[in-house]
Steps between C-alpha positions, in 0.01 A plus 500: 500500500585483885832431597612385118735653330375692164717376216658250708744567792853597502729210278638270761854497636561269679700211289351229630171612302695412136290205381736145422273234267612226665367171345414605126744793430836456759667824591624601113319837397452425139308185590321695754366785308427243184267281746404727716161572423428181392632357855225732622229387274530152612484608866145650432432184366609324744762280347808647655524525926537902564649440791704213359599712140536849712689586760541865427230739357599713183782667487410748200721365251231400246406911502628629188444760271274536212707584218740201616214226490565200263281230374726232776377745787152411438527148337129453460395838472479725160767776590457714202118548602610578878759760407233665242218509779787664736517774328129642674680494853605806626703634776328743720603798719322627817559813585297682806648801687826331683346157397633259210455190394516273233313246297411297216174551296395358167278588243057379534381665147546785329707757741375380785706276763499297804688493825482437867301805693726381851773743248295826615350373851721795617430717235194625686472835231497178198151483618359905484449751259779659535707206466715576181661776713672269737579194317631384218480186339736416190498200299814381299417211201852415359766539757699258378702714305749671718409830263275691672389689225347151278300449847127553466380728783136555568333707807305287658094687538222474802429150587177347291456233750536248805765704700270483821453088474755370736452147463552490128786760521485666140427801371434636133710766379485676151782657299573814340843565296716700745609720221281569205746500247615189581152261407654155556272228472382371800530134454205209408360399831478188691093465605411281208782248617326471853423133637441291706741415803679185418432210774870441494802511280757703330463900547711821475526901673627743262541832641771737642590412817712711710434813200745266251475456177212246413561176627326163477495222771348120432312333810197257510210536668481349873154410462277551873559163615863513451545880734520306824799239366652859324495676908620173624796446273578886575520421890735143381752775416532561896481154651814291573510173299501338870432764729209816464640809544366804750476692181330256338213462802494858503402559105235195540336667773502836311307331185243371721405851534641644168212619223666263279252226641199685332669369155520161593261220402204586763597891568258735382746628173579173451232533179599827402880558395723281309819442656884382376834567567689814401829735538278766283508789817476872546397618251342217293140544650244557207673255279302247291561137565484269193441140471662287240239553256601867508141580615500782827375354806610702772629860685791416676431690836701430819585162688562382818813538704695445840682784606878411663802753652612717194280351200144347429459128363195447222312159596242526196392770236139564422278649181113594450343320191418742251146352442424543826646875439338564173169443652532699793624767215262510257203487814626799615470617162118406465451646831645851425352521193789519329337371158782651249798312680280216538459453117903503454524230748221326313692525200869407607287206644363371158656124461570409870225316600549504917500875436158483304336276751652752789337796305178292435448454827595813619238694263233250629558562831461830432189522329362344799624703727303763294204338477507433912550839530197611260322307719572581831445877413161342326433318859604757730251526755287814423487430170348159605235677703395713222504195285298285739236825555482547093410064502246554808344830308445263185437193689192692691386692163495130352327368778243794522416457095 
């Protein structure tokens, strides 16, 4: 994504970015991380002023990790069920000559998971035959445990799929135990709990941002109308009460240019990602993002910054919906032929109805596609002259009897 930065940009530093609820939570930090992303919800809903309940953006205290999530964290959310679906996310390793970098992946079906391709746009070998010679790709499920030796490692094989489609940014890995005497189970995957991306509300990143341990961060989804008032509140952080600052012109100007405008209602993403507010950084591209039904709706893949002296500032984070990801996955399927992999997908899909109407579709468009082809080889030009002769031959024996 031009001039965004993949997994979000560097965590802010400067401390006038910590966020103060002013009107429904004061400055106490119990109150604000019980309310907080309730404060939030009502903003998408337009009960609560954002620029009258915000006047910082997040500060990352609501980021905590996984093992340390209780039911008061996530008042309206079932925990238990998000801790248990956690356990398919994986750290991943990148590892290309001189060139690392790090990750977070989580488990489609089977042994097969999903990331963000931008991880290997410069792991030009990823992409040959002779790629398994240069890089290396290692997945870690169950990190948590400062023991390395409880962690499950797998090598991570040649990409199945959808490493070359920028726009969507993901990419289809599959798994293979690092060592064979070690066959952990790779964990129950997340396609069948694919949906929908919710108009609004609550949401949550879980991931491993920065290479940590696994880590979970609640946010709500800005919904497209809102992305303008979320830039605009960004730039309030900069202008005097009573007088505008330089620095303050001098960001505004820069947004009227920035490629954050092609999210906003009108720009020409504005349809295609799903956008919120998150610390989850380095490190944390490829994670899922849930919503409160525990259903997967997005892959957290980059945001939006403004880079300062010494340290980038993150304006607003962005993920691809999954539908729009599974059907760009399971086309490219269809039109490699790939009919064995197909039939997994077609059977971790059983149940999920917006992935049965996605295949449906898919396999129809197909089978025309076939039959358009059938005929244009039927049609092609000398065979229609030898068709048209054979009709004038019989035509003039007709007439002639």
């Amino acid at each position: 994504m031009e001039n965004s930065q993949p997994g979000g940009a560097a965590a802010p530093q400067d401390p006038r970015l910590h966020r103060h609820i002013v009107d429904d939570c004061g400055n106490d930090p119990q109150q604000f991380r019980r309310c907080d992303t309730t404060t939030v919800y009502k903003i998408q809903q337009g009960r609560v002023s954002v620029k009258r309940t915000f006047r910082m953006t997040f500060n990352g205290d609501n980021i905590r990790k996984i093992d340390n999530l209780q039911p008061e964290h996530l008042p309206d959310w079932d925990v238990p069920s998000v801790k248990e679906l956690s356990k398919s996310i994986c750290r991943l390793h990148v590892k290309c000559l001189s060139v690392r970098r790090q990750g977070t992946g989580f488990v489609l079906f089977d042994n097969y998971i999903m990331t963000n391709a931008h991880l290997f746009r410069y792991h030009d070998a990823f992409q040959t035959d002779g790629w398994i010679a240069n890089t290396t790709v290692t997945a870690v499920f169950n990190c948590e445990d400062p023991d390395p030796s409880t962690w499950n490692i797998f090598d991570v094989q040649r990409p199945v799929a959808g490493l070359t489609n920028k726009e969507l940014d993901y990419v289809v890995l599959e798994l293979k135990p690092q060592c064979q005497m070690n066959q952990f189970d790779v964990p129950p995957g997340l396609l069948n709990k694919f949906s929908p991306v919710p108009a609004n509300g609550e949401a949550c990143v879980i991931g491993h941002p920065g290479g940590s341990v696994k880590k979970i961060d609640p946010t709500c989804v800005i919904e497209k109308e809102k992305r303008k008032e979320a830039v605009e509140e960004y730039l309030d952080l900069y202008k005097d009460e009573d007088r505008p600052t330089l620095l303050y012109f001098g960001i505004k100007q820069h947004f009227e240019t920035h490629p954050i405008k092609n999210i906003v209602e009108g720009g020409k993403k504005a349809d295609k990602v799903v956008t919120y507010k998150t610390f989850m950084y380095h490190g944390s591209s490829g994670s899922p993002v849930f919503d409160a039904n525990c259903r997967v709706f997005g892959l957290h893949s980059g945001g939006y910054g403004h880079e300062l002296p010494g340290h980038m500032e993150a304006v607003i984070e962005l993920a691809h919906p999954l539908l729009n990801i599974f059907k760009s996955f399971v086309t490219e399927l269809r039109d490699n032929g790939n009919e064995e992999l197909l039939s997994k997908v077609k059977e971790a899909a059983k149940g999920n109805h917006d992935l049965e109407n996605i295949l449906k579709d898919v396999m129809y468009v197909g089978v025309l596609h076939q039959v358009k082809r059938s005929l244009e080889y039927l049609l092609n030009p000398f065979l229609v002259c030898i068709f048209v002769c054979v009709i004038g031959v019989v035509f003039y024996i007709c007439i002639g009897l």
